[in-house]
C-alpha positions as CSV (number, residue, x, y, z in Angstrom):
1,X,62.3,161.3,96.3
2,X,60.2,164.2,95.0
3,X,57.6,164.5,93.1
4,X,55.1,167.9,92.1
5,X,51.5,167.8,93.2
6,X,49.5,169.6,90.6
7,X,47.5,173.0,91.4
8,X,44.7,171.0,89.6
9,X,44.9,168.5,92.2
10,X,44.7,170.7,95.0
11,X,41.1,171.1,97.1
12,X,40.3,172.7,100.0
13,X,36.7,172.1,100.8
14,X,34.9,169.0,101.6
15,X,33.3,166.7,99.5
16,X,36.8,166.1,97.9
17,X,36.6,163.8,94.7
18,X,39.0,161.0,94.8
19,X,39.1,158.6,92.3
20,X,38.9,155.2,92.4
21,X,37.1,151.8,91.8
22,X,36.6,151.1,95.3
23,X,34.7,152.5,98.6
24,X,37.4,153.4,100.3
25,X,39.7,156.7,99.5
26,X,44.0,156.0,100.2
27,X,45.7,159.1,102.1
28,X,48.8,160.6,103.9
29,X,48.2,162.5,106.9
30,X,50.4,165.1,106.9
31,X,52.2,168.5,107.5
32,X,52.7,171.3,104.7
33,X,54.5,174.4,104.5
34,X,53.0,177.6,102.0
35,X,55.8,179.7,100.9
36,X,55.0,183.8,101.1
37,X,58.7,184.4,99.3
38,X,60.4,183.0,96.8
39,X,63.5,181.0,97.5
40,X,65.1,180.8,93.9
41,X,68.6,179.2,92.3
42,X,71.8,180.7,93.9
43,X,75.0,179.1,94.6
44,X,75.2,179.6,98.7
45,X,73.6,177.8,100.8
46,X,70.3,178.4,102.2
47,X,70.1,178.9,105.9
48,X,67.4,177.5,108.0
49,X,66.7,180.9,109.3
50,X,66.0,182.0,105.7
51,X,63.9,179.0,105.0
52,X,61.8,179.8,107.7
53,X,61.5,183.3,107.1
54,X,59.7,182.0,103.5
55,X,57.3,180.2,105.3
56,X,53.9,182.2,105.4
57,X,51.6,179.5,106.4
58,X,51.8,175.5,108.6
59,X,49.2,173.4,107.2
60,X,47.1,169.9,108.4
61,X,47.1,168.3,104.8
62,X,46.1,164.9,103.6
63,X,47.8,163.7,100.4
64,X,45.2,162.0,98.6
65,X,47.0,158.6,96.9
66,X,46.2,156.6,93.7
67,X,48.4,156.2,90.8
68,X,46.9,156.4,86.7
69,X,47.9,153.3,85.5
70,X,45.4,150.1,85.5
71,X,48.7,148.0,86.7
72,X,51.1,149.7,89.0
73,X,53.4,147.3,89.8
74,X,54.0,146.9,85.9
75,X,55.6,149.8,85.2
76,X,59.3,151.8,85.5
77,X,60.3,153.9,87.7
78,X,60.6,156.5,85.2
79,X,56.6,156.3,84.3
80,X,55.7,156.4,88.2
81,X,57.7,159.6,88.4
82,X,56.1,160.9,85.8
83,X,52.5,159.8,87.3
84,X,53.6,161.7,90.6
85,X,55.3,158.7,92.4
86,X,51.8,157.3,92.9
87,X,49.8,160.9,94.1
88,X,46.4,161.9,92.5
89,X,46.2,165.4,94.8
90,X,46.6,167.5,98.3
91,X,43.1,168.5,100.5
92,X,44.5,171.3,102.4
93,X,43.1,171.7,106.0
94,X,44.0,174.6,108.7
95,X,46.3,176.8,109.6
96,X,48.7,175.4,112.8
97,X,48.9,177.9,114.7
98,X,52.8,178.5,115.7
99,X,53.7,177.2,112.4
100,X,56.9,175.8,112.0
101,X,58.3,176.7,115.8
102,X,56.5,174.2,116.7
103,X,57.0,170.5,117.6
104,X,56.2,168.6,114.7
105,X,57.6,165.6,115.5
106,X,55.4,163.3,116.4
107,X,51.7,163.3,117.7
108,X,48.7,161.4,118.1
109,X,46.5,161.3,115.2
110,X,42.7,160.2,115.7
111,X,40.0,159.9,112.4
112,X,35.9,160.0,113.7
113,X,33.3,158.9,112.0
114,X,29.6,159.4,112.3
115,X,29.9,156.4,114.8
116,X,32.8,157.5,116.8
117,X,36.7,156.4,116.1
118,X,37.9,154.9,113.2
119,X,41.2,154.6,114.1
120,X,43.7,156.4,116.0
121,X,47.9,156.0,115.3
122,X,50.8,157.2,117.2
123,X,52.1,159.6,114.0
124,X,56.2,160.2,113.3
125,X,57.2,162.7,110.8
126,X,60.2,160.1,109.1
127,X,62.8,163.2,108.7
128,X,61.7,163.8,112.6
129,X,60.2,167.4,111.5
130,X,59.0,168.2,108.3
131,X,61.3,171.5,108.4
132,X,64.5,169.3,107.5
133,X,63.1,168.1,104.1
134,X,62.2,171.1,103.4
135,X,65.6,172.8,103.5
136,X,66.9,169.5,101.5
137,X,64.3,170.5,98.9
138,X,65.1,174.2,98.9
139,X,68.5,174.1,98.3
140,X,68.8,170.9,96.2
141,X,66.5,173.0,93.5
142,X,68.7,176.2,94.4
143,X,72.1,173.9,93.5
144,X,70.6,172.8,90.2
145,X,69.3,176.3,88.8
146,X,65.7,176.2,89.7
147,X,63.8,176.9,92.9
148,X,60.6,177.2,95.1
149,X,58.2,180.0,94.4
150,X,55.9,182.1,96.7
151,X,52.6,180.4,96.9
152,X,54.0,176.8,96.4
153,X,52.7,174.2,99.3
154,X,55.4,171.7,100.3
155,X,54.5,168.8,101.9
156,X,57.0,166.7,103.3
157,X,56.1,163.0,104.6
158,X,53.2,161.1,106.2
159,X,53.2,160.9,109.6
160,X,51.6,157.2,109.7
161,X,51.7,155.7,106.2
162,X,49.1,155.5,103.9
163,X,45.3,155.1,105.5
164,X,42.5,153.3,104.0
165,X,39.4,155.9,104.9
166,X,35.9,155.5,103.5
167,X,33.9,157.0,100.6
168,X,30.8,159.2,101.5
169,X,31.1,159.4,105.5
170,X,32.0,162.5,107.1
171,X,34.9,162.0,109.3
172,X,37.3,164.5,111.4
173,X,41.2,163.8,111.5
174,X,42.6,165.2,114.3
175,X,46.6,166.0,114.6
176,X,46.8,166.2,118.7
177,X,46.5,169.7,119.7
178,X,47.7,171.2,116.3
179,X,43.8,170.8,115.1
180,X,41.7,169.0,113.0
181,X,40.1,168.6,109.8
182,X,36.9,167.9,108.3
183,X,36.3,165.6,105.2
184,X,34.0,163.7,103.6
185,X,35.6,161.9,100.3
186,X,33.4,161.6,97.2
187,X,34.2,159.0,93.8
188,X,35.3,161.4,90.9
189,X,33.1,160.6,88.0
């Protein structure tokens, strides 16, 4: 399944609005990919050496979660595609270092809070790296006529389901040695 996350949607600095009727904000830990090169339509194959050669930046990324409608469970599949498959933005953290060389398979993952740990998860990319979906996506869109452009973020999968984290607390998400990130989740008015 894919679905676009809109450039709207997309923050990179803390307080990060999330909407919602509750206290707590629902998210995806996981790991992105920023193009620098444009991987467009063409009838070949693209290699996974010229997939990584687009890649101009690994990023720690939280998908923020939360579909539009009052009553998700109400509606088609069709009008949860069309809402983002249930998406409502991207916070974009750090750089990785090493970017996509390295192991991205799996790591611990740790949220803090002004009291210490909040919870801590053994995290599992479900492709087993987040490079493989990424070559699906590049040249499924390359088979049908369109593409990925330079400056696009892909993000591929969460590496521990969605987490319930809450409103107005400053907290730290760490990804093991690949870093961390620093958020503190505000209600969009």
């Amino acid at each position: 399944m894919l679905a676009p996350i809109y450039v709207s949607t997309i923050y990179c600095d803390s307080p990060c609005r999330y909407r919602t009727t509750g206290s707590t904000a629902r998210v995806e830990p996981e790991v992105a990919f920023v193009l620098g090169k444009d991987l467009g339509p063409r009838s070949t194959v693209y290699s996974d050496h010229e997939v990584r050669g687009a890649i101009s930046e690994t990023r720690l990324v939280l998908e923020l979660l939360g579909g539009r409608y009052a009553d998700p469970a109400a509606v088609s599949f069709p009008e949860k595609l069309a809402d983002g498959l249930n998406n409502q933005g991207l916070l974009v953290g750090p750089v990785v270092d090493g970017g996509v060389e390295r192991t991205l398979d799996g790591f611990p993952l740790t949220i803090d809070g002004p009291d210490g740990l909040l919870l801590s998860r053994d995290g599992r990319h479900p492709a087993g790296h987040p490079f493989a979906p990424l070559c699906w996506l590049t040249n499924f869109l390359a088979a049908r006529g369109d593409g990925l452009k330079a400056g696009q973020i892909v993000t591929t999968g969460s590496y521990c389901g969605a987490l319930e984290l809450p409103l107005v607390t400053p907290l730290t998400v760490t990804f093991d040695e690949l870093g961390s990130l620093s958020v503190e989740f505000v209600r969009a008015e």
